[in-house]
C-alpha positions in Angstrom: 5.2 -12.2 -7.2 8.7 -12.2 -7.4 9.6 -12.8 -11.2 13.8 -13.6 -12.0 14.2 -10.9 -15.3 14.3 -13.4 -18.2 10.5 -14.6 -16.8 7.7 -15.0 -19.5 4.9 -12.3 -18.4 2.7 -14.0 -16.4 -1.0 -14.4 -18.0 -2.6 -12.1 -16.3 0.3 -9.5 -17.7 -0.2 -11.3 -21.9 -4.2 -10.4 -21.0 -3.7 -6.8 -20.0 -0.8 -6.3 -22.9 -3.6 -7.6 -25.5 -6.6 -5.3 -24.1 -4.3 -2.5 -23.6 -4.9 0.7 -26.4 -1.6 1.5 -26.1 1.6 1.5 -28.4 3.8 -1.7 -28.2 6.9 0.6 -27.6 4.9 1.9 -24.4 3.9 -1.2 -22.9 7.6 -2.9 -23.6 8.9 0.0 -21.4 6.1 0.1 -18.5 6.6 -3.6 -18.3 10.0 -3.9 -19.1 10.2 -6.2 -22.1 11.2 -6.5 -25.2 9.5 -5.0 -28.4 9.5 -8.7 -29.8 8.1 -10.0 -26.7 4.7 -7.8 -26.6 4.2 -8.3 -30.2 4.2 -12.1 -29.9 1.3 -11.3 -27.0 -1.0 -10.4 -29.7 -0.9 -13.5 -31.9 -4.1 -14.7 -30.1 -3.5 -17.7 -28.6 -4.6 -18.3 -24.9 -2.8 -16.9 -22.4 -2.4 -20.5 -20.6 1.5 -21.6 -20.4 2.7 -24.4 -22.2 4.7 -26.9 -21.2 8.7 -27.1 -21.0 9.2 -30.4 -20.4 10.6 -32.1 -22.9 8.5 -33.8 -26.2 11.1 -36.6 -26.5 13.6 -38.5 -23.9 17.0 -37.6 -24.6 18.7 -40.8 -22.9 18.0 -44.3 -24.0 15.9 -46.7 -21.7 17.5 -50.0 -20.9 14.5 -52.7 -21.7 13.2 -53.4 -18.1 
């Protein structure tokens, strides 16, 4: 899988970072992210994504 390089990890990638043993300043470097980024893998939440679309329409509707 080709990922462009400001991709989330992918949830197979948050699954190993959580089981892995080693230190967060090991796995940012074998994976290539940020510190910040592996730590927020940890929090516990599932590893499904959310979505990005938005939560509220940002143009008005005309009443149809």
């Amino acid at each position: 899988m080709n990922l462009h390089k400001n991709a989330r990890p992918t949830p197979a990638i948050r699954r190993e970072l959580r089981a892995s043993p080693l230190p967060m300043a090991e796995l940012a470097r074998r994976y290539h992210l940020r510190k910040a980024t592996v730590r927020s893998g940890d929090d516990g939440r599932n590893d499904a994504d959310r979505s990005h679309r938005p939560h509220r329409l940002q143009t008005p509707l005309a009443p149809a």
